[in-house]
PALO-764849 format. One record per residue (C-alpha): residue number from 1; residue in one letter; x, y, z. Coordinates in pm, 1 decimal. Layout:
! residues N
<rec lolum="NUM" badren="A" u="X" v="Y" w="Z"/>
...
! end
This chain:
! residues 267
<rec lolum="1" badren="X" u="205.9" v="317.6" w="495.2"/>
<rec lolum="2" badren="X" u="87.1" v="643.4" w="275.7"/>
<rec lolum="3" badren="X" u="381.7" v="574.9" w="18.1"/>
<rec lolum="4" badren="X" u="261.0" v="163.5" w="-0.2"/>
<rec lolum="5" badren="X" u="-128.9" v="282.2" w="-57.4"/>
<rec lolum="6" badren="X" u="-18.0" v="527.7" w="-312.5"/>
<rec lolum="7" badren="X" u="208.0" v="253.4" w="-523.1"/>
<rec lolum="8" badren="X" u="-78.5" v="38.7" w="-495.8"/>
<rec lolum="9" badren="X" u="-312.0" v="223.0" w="-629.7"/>
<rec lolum="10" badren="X" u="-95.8" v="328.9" w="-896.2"/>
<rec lolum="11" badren="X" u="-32.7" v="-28.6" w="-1004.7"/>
<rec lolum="12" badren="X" u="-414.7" v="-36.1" w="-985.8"/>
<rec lolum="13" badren="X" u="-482.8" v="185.5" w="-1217.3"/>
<rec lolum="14" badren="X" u="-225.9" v="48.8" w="-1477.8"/>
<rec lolum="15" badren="X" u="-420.1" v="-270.8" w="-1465.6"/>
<rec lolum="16" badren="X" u="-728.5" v="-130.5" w="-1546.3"/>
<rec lolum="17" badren="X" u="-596.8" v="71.4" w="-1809.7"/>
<rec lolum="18" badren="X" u="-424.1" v="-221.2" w="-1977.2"/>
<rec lolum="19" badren="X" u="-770.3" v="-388.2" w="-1938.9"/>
<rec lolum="20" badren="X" u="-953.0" v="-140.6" w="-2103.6"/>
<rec lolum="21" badren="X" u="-705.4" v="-116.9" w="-2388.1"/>
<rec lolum="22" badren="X" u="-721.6" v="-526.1" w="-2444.6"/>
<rec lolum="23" badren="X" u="-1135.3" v="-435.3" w="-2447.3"/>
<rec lolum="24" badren="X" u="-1100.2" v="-195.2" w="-2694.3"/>
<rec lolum="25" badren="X" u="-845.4" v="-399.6" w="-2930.0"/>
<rec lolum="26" badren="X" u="-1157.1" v="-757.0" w="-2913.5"/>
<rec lolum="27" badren="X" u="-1396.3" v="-524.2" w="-2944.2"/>
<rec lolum="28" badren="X" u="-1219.7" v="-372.0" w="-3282.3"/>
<rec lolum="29" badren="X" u="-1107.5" v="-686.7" w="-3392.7"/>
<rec lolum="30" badren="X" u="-1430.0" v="-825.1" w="-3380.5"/>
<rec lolum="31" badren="X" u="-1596.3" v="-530.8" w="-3588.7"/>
<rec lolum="32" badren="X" u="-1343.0" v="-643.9" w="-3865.5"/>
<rec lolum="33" badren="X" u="-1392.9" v="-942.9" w="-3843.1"/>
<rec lolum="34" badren="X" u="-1790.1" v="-891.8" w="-3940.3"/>
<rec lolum="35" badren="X" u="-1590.4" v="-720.7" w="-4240.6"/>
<rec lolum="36" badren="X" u="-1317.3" v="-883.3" w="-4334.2"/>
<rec lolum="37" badren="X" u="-1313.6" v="-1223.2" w="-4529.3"/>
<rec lolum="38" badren="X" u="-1103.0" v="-1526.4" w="-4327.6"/>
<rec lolum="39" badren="X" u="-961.8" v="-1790.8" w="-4483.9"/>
<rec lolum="40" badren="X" u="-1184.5" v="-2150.2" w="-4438.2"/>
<rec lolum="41" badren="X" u="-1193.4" v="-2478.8" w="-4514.9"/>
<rec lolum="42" badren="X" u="-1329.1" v="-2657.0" w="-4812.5"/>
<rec lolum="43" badren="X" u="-1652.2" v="-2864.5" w="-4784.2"/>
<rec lolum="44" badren="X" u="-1439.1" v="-3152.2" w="-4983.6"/>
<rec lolum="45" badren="X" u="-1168.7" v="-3143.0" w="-5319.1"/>
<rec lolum="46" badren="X" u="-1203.1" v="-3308.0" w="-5645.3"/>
<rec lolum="47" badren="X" u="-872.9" v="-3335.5" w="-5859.2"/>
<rec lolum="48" badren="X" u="-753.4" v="-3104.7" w="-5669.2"/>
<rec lolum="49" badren="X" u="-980.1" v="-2844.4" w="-5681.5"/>
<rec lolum="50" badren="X" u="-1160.4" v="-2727.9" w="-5395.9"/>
<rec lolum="51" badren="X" u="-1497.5" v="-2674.9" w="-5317.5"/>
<rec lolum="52" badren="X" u="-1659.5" v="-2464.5" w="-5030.7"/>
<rec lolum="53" badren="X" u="-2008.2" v="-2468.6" w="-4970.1"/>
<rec lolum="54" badren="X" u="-2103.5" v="-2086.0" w="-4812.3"/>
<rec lolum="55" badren="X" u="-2301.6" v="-2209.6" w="-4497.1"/>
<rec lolum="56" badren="X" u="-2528.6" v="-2519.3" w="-4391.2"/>
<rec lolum="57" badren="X" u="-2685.5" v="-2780.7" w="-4592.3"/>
<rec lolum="58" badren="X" u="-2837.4" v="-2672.9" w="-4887.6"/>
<rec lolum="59" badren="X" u="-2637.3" v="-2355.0" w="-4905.0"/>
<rec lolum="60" badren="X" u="-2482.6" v="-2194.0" w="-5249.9"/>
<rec lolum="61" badren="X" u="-2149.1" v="-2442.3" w="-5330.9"/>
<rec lolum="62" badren="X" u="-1858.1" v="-2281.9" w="-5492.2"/>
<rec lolum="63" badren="X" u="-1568.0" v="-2404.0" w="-5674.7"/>
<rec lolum="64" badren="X" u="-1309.4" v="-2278.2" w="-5960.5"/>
<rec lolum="65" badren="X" u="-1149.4" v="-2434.0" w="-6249.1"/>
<rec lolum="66" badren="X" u="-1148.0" v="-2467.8" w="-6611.7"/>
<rec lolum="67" badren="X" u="-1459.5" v="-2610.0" w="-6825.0"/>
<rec lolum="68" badren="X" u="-1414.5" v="-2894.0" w="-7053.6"/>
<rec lolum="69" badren="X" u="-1682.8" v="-2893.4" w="-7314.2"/>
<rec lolum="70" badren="X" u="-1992.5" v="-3159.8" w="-7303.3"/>
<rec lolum="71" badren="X" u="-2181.7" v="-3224.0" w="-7563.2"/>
<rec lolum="72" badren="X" u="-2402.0" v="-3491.4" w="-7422.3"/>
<rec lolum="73" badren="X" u="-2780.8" v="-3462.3" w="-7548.9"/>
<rec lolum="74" badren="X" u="-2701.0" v="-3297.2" w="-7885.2"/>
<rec lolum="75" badren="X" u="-2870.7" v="-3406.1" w="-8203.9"/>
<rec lolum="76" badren="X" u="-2525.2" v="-3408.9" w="-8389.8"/>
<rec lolum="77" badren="X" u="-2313.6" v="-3544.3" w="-8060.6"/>
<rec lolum="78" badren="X" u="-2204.2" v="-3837.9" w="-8181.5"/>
<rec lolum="79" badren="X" u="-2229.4" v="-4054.6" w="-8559.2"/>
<rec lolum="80" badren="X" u="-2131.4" v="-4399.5" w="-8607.8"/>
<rec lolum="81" badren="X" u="-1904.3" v="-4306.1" w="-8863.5"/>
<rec lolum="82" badren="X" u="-1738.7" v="-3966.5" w="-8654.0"/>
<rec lolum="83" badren="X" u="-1862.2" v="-3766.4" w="-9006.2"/>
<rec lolum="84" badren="X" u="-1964.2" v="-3405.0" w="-8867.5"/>
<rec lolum="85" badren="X" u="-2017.8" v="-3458.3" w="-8496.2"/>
<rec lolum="86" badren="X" u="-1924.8" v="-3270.2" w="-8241.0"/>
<rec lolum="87" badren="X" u="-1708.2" v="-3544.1" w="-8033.7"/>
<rec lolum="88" badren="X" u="-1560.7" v="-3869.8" w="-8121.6"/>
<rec lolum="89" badren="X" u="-1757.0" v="-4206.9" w="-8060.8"/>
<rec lolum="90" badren="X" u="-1502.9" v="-4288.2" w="-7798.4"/>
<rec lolum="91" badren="X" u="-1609.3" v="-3962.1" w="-7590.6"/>
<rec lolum="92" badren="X" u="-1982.2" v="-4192.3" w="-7555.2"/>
<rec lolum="93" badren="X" u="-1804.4" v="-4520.8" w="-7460.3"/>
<rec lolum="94" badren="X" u="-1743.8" v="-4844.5" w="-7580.8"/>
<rec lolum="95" badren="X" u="-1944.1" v="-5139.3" w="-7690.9"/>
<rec lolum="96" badren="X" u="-2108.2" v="-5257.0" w="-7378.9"/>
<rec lolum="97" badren="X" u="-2046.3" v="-4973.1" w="-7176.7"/>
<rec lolum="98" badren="X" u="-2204.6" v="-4664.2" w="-7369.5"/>
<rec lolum="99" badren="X" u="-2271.2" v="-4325.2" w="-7121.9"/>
<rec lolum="100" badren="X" u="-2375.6" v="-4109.7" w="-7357.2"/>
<rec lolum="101" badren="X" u="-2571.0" v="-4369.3" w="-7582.1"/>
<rec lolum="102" badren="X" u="-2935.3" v="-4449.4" w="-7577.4"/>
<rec lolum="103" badren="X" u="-2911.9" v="-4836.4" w="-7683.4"/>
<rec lolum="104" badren="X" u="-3185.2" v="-5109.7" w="-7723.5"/>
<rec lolum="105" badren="X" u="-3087.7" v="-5462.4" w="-7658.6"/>
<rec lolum="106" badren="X" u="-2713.9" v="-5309.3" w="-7627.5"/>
<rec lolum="107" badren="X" u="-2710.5" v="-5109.8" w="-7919.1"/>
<rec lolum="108" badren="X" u="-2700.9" v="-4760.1" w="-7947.9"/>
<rec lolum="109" badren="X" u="-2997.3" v="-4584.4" w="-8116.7"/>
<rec lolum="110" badren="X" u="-2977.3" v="-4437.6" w="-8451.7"/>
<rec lolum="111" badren="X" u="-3183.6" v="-4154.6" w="-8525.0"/>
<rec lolum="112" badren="X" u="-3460.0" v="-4165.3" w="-8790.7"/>
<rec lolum="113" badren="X" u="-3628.7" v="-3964.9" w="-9067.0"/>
<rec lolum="114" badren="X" u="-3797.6" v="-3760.5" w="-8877.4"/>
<rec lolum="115" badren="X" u="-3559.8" v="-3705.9" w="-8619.2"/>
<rec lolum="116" badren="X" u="-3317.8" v="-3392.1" w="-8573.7"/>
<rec lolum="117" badren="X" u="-3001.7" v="-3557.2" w="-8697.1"/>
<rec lolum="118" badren="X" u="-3129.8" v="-3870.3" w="-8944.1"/>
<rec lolum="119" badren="X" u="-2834.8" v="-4098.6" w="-8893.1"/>
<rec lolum="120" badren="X" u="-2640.1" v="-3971.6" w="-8581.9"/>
<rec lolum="121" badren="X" u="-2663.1" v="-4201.4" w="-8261.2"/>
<rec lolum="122" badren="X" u="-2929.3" v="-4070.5" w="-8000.2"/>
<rec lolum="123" badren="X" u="-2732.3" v="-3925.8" w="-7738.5"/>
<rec lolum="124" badren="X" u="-2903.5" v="-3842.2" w="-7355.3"/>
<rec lolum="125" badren="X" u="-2829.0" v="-3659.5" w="-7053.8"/>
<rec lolum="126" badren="X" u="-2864.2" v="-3751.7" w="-6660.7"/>
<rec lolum="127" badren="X" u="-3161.5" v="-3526.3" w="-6652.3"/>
<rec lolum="128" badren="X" u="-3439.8" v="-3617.8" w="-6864.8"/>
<rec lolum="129" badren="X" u="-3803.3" v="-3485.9" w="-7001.4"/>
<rec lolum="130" badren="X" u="-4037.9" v="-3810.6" w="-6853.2"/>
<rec lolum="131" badren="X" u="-4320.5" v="-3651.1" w="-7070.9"/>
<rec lolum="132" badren="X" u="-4074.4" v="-3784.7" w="-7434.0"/>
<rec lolum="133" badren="X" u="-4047.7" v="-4183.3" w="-7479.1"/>
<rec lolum="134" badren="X" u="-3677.1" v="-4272.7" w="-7438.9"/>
<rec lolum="135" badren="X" u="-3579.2" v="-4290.9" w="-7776.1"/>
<rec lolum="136" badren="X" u="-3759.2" v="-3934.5" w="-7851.6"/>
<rec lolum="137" badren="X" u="-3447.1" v="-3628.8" w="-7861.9"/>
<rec lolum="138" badren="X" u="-3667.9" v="-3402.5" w="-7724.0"/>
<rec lolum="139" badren="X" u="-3636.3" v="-3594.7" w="-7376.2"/>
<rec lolum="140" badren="X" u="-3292.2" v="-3497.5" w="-7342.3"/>
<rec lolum="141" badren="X" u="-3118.7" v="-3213.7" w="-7277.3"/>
<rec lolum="142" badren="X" u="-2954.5" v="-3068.8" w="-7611.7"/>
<rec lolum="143" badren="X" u="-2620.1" v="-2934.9" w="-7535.7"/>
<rec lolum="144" badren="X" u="-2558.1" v="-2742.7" w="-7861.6"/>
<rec lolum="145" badren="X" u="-2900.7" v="-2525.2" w="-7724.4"/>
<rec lolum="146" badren="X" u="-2914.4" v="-2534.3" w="-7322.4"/>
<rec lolum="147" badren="X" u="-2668.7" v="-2388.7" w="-7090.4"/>
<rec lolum="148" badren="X" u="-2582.4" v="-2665.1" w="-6829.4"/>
<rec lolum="149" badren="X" u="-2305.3" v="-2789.9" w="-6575.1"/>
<rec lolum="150" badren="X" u="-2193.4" v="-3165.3" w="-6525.7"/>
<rec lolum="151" badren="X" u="-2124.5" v="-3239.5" w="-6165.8"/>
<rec lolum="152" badren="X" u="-1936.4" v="-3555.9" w="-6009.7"/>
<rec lolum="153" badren="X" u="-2134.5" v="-3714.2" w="-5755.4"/>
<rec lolum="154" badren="X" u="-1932.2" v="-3652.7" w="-5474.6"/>
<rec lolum="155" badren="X" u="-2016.8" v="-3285.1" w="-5492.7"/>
<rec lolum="156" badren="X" u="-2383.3" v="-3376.1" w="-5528.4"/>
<rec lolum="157" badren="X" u="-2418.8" v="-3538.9" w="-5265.7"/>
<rec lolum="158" badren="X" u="-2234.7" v="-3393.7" w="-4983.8"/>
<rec lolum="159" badren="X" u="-2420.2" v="-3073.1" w="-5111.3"/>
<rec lolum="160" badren="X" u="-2778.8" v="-3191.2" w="-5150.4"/>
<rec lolum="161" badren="X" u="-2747.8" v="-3090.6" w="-5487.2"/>
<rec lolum="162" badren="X" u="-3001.4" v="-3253.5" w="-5703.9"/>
<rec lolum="163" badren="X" u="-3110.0" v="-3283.1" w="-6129.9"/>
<rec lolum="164" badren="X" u="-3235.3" v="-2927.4" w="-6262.6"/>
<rec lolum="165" badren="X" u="-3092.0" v="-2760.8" w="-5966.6"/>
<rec lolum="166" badren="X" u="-2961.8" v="-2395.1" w="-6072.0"/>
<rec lolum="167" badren="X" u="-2626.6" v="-2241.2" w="-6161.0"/>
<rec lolum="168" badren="X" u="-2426.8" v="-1903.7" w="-6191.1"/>
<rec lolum="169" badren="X" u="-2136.6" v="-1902.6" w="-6397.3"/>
<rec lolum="170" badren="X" u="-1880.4" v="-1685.9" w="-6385.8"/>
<rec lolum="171" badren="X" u="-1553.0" v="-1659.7" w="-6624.7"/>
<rec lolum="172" badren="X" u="-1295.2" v="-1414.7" w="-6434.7"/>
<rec lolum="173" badren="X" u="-1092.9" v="-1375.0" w="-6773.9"/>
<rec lolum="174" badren="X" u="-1364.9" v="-1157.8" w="-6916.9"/>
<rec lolum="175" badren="X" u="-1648.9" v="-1080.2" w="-6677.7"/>
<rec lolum="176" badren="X" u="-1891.1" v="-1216.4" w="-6850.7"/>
<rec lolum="177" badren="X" u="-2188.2" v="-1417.9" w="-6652.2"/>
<rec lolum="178" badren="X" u="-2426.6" v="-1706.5" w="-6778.9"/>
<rec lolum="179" badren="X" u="-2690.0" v="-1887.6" w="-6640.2"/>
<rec lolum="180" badren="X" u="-2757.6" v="-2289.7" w="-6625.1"/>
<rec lolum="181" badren="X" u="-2873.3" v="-2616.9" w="-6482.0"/>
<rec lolum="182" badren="X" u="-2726.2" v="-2906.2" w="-6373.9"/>
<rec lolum="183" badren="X" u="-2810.4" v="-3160.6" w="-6608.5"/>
<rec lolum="184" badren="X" u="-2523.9" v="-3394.2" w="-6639.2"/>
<rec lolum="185" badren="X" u="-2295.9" v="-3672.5" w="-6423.4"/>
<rec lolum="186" badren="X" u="-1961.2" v="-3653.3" w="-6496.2"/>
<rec lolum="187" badren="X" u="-1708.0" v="-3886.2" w="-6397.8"/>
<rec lolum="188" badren="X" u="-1541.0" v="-3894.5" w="-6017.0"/>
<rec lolum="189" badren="X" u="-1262.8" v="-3743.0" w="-6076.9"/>
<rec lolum="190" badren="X" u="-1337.0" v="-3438.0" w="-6299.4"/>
<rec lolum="191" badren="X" u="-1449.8" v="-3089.7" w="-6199.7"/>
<rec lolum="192" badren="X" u="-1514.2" v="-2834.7" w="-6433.3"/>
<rec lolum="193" badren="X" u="-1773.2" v="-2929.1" w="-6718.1"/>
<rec lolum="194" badren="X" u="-2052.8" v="-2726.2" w="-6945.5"/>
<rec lolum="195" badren="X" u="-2250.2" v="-2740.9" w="-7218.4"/>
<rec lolum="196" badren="X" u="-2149.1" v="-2637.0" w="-7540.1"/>
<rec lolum="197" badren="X" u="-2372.4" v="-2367.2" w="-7541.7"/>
<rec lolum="198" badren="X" u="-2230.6" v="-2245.4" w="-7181.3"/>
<rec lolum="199" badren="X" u="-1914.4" v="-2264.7" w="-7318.6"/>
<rec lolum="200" badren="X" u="-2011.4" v="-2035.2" w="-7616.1"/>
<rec lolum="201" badren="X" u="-2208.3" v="-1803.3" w="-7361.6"/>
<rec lolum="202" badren="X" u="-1886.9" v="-1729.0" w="-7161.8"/>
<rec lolum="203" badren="X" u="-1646.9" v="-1688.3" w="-7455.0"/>
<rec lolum="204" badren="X" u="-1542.8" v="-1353.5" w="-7630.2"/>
<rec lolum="205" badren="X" u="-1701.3" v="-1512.1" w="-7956.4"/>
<rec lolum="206" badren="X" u="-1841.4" v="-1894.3" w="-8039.5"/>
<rec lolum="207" badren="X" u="-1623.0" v="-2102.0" w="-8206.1"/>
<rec lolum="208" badren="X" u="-1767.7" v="-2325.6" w="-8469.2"/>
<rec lolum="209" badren="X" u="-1930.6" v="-2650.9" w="-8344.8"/>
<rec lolum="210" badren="X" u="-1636.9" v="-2905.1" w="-8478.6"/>
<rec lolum="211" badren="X" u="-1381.4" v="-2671.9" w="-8281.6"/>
<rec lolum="212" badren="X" u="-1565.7" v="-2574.2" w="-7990.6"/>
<rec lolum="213" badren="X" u="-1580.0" v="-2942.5" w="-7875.3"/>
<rec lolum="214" badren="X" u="-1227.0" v="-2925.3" w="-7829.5"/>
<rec lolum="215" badren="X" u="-1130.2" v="-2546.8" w="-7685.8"/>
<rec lolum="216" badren="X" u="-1210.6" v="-2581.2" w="-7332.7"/>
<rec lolum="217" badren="X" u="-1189.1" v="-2297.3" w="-7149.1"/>
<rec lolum="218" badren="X" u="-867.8" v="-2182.0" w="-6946.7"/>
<rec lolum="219" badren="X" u="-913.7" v="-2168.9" w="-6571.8"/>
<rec lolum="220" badren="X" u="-1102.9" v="-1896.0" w="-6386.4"/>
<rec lolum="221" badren="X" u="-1413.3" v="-2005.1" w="-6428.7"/>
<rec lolum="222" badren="X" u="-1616.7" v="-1971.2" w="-6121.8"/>
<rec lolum="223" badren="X" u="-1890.4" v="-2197.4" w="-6045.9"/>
<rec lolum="224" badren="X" u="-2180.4" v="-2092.1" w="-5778.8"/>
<rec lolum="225" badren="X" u="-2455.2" v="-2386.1" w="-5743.1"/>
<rec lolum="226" badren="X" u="-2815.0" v="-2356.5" w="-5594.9"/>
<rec lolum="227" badren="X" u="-2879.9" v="-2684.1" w="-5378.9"/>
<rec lolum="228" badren="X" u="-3291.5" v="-2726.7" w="-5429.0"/>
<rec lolum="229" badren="X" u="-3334.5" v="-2464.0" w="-5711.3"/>
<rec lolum="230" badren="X" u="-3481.6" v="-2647.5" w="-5989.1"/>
<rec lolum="231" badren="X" u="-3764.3" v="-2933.1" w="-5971.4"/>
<rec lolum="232" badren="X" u="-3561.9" v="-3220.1" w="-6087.9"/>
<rec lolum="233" badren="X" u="-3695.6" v="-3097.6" w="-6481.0"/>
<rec lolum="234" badren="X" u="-3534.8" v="-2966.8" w="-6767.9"/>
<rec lolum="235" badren="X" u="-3587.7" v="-2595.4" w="-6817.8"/>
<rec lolum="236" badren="X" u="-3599.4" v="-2368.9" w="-7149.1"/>
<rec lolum="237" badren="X" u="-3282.3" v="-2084.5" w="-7163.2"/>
<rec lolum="238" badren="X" u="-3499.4" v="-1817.6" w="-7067.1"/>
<rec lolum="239" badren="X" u="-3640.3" v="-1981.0" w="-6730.7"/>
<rec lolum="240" badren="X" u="-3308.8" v="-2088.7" w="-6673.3"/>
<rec lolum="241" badren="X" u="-3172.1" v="-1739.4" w="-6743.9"/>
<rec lolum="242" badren="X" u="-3459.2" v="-1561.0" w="-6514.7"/>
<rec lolum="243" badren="X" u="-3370.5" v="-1791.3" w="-6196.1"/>
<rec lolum="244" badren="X" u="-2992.0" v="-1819.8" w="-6240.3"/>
<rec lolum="245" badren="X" u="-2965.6" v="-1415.6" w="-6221.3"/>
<rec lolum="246" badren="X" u="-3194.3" v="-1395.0" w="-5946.3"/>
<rec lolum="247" badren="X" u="-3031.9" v="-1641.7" w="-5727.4"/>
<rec lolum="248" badren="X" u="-2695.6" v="-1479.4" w="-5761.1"/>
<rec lolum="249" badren="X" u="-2866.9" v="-1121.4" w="-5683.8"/>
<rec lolum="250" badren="X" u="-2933.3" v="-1285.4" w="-5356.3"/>
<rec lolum="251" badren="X" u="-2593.1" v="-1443.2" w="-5322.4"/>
<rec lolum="252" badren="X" u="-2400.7" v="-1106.2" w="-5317.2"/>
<rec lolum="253" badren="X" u="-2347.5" v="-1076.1" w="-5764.9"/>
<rec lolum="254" badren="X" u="-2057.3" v="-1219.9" w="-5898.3"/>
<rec lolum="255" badren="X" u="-1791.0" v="-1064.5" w="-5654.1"/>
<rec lolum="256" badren="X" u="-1953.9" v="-1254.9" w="-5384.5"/>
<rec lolum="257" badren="X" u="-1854.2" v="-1615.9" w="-5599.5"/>
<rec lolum="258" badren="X" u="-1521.7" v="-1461.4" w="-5678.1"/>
<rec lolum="259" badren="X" u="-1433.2" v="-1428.9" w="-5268.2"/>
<rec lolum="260" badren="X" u="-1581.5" v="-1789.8" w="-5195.6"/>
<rec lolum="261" badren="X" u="-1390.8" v="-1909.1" w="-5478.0"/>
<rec lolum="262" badren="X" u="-1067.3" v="-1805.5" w="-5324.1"/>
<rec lolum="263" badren="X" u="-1200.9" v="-1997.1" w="-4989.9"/>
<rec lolum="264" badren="X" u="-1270.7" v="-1630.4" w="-4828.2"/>
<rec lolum="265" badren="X" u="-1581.1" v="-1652.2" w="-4581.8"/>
<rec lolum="266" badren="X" u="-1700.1" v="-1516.4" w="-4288.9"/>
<rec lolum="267" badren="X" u="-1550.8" v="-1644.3" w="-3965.4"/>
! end
């Protein structure tokens, strides 16, 4: 009887130390885990590129790619004739169908006299200045001067992005950071769009305007977007500037959009 107590408390107390050792290993693994990035899932894809958005509704959205060059809303965007713009006439549309055209009566407006660029079609943007008439430049948002991002709607709207919301910008290649709003829809299935001014910003030097149109920008270029930033107007550089950097203070800097941009979060 003595030698059956004694082997069962000895297979007692290798339980409980086996118990105490599986405490210790959840109780470790979940202080790493309050450390450690964890792969997740993307909040939806978009030619293949991913995009995670960091928490609930109306949380920062991430994504990386390349940036194709928009010049949408600049005074010298597009001329009847091609002669010095900054994109071709077919990058505005076609007869009938123009994007990037203002038109009257299905005709796209030609600026005047007194206009920034006498003789170059009008060209606008998705977010617009109500205070300007619609054939004024100055309700538009100029490209060539203003640091912005063009979004497909899919991302806007399962992100409750809206018009003038906020951006950080990030270009992995050289570190360097830039500020802008949204300001532009871009087509359904294309990810990855700025300004040409944004596209300057992040370079190692501007190209000229007639070349810059056509050097997009390799991927690695992060994207971090503020759902209910802005105020659904158009902004001047240095507001821009002043709310982009303090929204990605809050956000953890630009290694924080680096990590969500691999899909590393939190569990």
């Amino acid at each position: 009887m003595g030698a059956m107590f004694e082997l069962a408390s000895l297979l007692l107390q290798i339980c409980l130390a086996r118990a105490a050792r599986a405490t210790v290993g959840v109780a470790l693994l979940a202080s790493l885990g309050a450390n450690t990035p964890a792969p997740c899932g993307p909040m939806t894809t978009v030619a293949g590129v991913p995009v995670w958005q960091t928490g609930g509704p109306r949380s920062p959205v991430v994504f990386r790619s390349g940036m194709a060059i928009d010049v949408d809303g600049a005074p010298r965007a597009y001329h009847p004739e091609n002669k010095g713009a900054l994109n071709r006439l077919s990058g505005a549309g076609r007869p009938g169908h123009w994007w990037a055209l203002v038109t009257k009566d299905g005709a796209p407006v030609v600026q005047g006299a007194n206009d920034p660029a006498p003789g170059y079609f009008l060209s606008m943007t998705s977010l617009q200045n109500p205070a300007f008439a619609v054939t004024d430049p100055r309700r538009y948002v100029d490209a060539s001067t203003i640091p912005y991002v063009v979004l497909p709607e899919a991302v806007v709207k399962a992100a409750g992005i809206r018009m003038g919301d906020i951006a950080a910008v990030v270009n992995q290649t050289n570190g360097k950071v830039a500020y802008a709003i949204y300001a532009d829809q871009g087509p359904k299935d294309k990810l990855g769009e700025g300004s040409l001014f944004l596209a300057n910003q992040l370079r190692n030097g501007p190209l000229p305007d007639a070349q810059a149109v056509r050097q997009s920008l390799p991927k690695g270029i992060v994207y971090v977007l503020f759902p209910g930033s802005g105020n659904g107007r158009p902004k001047s550089r240095e507001q821009i500037g002043a709310a982009g950097e303090s929204l990605l203070a809050r956000f953890g800097g630009a290694a924080a959009a680096a990590r969500w941009a691999t899909g590393q979060c939190r569990p």
